[in-house]
C-alpha positions in Angstrom: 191.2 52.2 -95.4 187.8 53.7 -93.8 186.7 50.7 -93.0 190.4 50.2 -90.5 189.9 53.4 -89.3 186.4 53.2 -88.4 187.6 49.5 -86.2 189.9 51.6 -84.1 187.7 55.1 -83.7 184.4 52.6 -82.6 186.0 50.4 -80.5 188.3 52.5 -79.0 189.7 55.9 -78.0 192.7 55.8 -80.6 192.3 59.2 -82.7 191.8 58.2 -86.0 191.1 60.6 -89.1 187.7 59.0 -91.1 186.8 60.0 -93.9 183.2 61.1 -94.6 180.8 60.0 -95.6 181.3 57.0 -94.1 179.4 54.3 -95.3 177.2 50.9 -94.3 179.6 49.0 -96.3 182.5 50.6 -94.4 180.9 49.9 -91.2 180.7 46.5 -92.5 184.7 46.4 -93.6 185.5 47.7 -90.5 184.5 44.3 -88.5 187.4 42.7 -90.3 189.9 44.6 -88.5 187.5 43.9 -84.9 189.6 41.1 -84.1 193.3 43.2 -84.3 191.5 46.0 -82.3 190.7 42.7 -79.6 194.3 41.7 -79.9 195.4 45.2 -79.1 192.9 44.8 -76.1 194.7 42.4 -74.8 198.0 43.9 -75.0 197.2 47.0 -73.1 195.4 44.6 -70.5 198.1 42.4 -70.3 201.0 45.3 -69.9 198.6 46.8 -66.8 198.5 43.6 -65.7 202.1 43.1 -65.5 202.8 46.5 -63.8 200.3 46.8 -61.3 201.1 43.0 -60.5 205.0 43.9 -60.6 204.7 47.2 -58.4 202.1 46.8 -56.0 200.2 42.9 -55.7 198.5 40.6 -57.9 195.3 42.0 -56.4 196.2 45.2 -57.8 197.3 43.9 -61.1 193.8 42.1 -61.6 192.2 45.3 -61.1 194.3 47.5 -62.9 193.9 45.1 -66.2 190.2 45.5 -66.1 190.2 49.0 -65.5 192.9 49.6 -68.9 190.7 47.7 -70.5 187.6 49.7 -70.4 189.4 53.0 -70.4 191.2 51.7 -73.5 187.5 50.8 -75.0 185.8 53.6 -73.6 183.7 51.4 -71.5 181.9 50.6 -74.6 180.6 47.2 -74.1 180.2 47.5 -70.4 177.9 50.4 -71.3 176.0 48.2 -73.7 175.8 45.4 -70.5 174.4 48.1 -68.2 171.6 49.3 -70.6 170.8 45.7 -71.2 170.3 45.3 -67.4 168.4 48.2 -67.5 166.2 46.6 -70.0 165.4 43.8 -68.2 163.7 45.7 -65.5 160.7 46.9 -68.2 157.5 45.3 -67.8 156.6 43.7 -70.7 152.5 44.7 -70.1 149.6 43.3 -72.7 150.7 45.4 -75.2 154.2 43.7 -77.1 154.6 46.7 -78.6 154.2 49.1 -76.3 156.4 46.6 -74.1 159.5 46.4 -77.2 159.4 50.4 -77.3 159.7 51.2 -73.5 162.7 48.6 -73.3 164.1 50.3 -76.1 163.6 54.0 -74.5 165.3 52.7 -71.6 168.1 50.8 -73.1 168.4 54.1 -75.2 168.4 56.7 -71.7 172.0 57.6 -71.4 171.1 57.4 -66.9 172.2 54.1 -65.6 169.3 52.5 -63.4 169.7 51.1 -60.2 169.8 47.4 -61.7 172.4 48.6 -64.4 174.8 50.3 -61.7 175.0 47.3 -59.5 175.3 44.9 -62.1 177.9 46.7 -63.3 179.7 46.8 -59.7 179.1 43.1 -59.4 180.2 42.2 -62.9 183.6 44.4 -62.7 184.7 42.5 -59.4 183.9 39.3 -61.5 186.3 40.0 -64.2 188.7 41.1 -61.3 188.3 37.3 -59.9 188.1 35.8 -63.4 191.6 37.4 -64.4 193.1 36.5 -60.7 192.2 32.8 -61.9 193.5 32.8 -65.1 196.7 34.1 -63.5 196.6 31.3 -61.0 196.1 28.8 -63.9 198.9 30.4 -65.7 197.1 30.8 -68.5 196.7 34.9 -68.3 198.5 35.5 -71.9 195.9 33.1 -74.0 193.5 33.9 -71.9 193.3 37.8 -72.6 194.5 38.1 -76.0 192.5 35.4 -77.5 189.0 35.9 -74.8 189.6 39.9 -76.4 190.6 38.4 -79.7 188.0 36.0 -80.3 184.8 37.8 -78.3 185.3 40.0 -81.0 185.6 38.6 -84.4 182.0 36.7 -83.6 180.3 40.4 -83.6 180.2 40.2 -87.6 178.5 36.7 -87.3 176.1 37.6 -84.6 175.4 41.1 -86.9 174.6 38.3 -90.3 172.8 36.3 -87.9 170.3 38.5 -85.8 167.9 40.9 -87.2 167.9 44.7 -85.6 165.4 45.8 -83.2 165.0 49.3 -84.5 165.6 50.2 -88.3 167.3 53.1 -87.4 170.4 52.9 -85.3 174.3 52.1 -85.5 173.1 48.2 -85.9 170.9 48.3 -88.6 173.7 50.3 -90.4 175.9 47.7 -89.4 173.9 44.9 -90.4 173.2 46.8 -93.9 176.5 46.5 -94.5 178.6 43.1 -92.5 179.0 40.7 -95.8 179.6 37.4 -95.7 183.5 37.9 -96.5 183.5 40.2 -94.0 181.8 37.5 -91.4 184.3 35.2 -93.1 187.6 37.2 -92.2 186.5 37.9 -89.0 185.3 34.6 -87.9 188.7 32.8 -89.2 190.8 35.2 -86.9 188.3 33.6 -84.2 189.3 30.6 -85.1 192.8 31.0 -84.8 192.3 32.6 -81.9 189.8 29.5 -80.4 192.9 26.6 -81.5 195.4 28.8 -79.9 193.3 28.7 -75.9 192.4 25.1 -77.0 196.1 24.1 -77.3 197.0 26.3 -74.4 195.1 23.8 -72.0 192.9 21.2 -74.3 190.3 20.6 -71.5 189.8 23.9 -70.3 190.5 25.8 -73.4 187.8 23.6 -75.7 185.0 24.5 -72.5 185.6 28.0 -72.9 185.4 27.9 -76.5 182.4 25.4 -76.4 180.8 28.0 -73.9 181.5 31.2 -76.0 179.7 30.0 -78.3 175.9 28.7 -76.3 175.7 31.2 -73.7 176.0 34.3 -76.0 173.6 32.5 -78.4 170.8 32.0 -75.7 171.5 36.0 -74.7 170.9 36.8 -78.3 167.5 34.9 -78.4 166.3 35.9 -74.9 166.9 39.5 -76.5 165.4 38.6 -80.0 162.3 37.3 -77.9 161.7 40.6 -76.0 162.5 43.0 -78.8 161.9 40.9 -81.8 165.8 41.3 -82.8 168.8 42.7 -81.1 171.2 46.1 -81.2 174.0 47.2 -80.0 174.0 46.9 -76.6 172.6 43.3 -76.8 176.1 42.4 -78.8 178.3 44.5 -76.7 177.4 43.1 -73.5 177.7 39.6 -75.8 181.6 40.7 -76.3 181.7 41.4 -72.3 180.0 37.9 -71.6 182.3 36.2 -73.8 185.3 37.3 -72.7 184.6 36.4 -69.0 183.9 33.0 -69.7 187.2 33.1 -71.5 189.1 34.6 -68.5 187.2 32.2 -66.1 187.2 28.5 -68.1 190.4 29.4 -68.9 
């Protein structure tokens, strides 16, 4: 039960009462449920969606589904995309590392830099455009509940997959504890969620998959290059990446 709990209180702002101490291997049980907290995602997107679409414009729809969606996840893995950009800006110097513990200081700094805030500003008016298009495609229901759906159930397999960058931290706990069941569950809700966009719209729905799956990878190796392994930010901006390419292939 922690670990169903702990999906909802990390992911987002639904009060849930957890039960201490909580655990690695909860932590690890809890990215079974990642996928139904992505599905729920969706929902709330979608409904915004509808009534801002229904009410005012389309425009305002487009905007008003992004802006559930991060109030709904606390902003969480845009936060994670912003301190990555922030990271990006550190010199990496002679000394590798001197280099990996500056980019983790500043990936750490709760202040968003000036490369993080307009990234951000950019990125949020391209999710505004990529939901307009999947809209225009008619493809706004796959498109959002399995992009939110599926960008999530791969956190467990990039979590087995990519060593931590710190030993302390949320993601080494995380890592600690993701089993290979857990992986399993997860990733088979992704699956579901992948055949469901694929037969949606064959052609566009297998690209999006297809790229879901190589652009997040060469993120995560970029990142595992610069900090010898990746944390949380690295995989939340992964979800935020993933979902776009969902939203805009789509």
């Amino acid at each position: 039960m922690n670990g169903f709990l702990l999906a909802w209180s990390f992911l987002t702002r639904v009060p849930t009462p957890l039960v201490d101490p909580v655990t690695p291997a909860d932590l690890g049980r809890a990215t079974r449920w990642y996928p139904l907290v992505g599905l729920a995602v969706g929902g709330v997107q979608i409904a915004a969606l509808t009534v801002g679409s229904w009410t005012v414009s389309p425009f305002f729809g487009a905007v008003l589904c992004v802006a559930a969606g991060e109030w709904f996840t606390r902003g969480l893995h845009l936060d994670g995309f912003a301190d990555c950009l922030d990271g990006l800006l550190v010199n990496g110097g002679p000394d590798p590392v001197a280099a990996r513990a500056r980019t983790l200081a500043v990936m750490k700094d709760p202040h968003v830099g000036g490369l993080g805030a307009a990234g951000v500003a950019i990125w949020v008016l391209l999710r505004v455009a990529a939901v307009q298009a999947a809209v225009a495609h008619a493809a706004v229901v796959p498109a959002l509940l399995g992009g939110a759906v599926l960008s999530r159930a791969l956190i467990a397999t990039d979590v087995r997959q990519f060593p931590a960058a710190s030993e302390r931290g949320l993601y080494a706990s995380l890592r600690g504890g993701v089993s290979t069941v857990d992986a399993a569950i997860a990733g088979a809700a992704g699956v579901l969620a992948a055949a469901w966009m694929v037969k949606a719209d064959p052609a566009r729905g297998a690209l999006a998959v297809l790229l879901v799956v190589v652009v997040p990878a060469f993120w995560h190796r970029a990142w595992l290059k610069k900090l010898g392994g990746i944390n949380g930010d690295v995989v939340g901006a992964a979800v935020q990446i993933r979902e776009l390419l969902v939203w805009a292939f789509l």
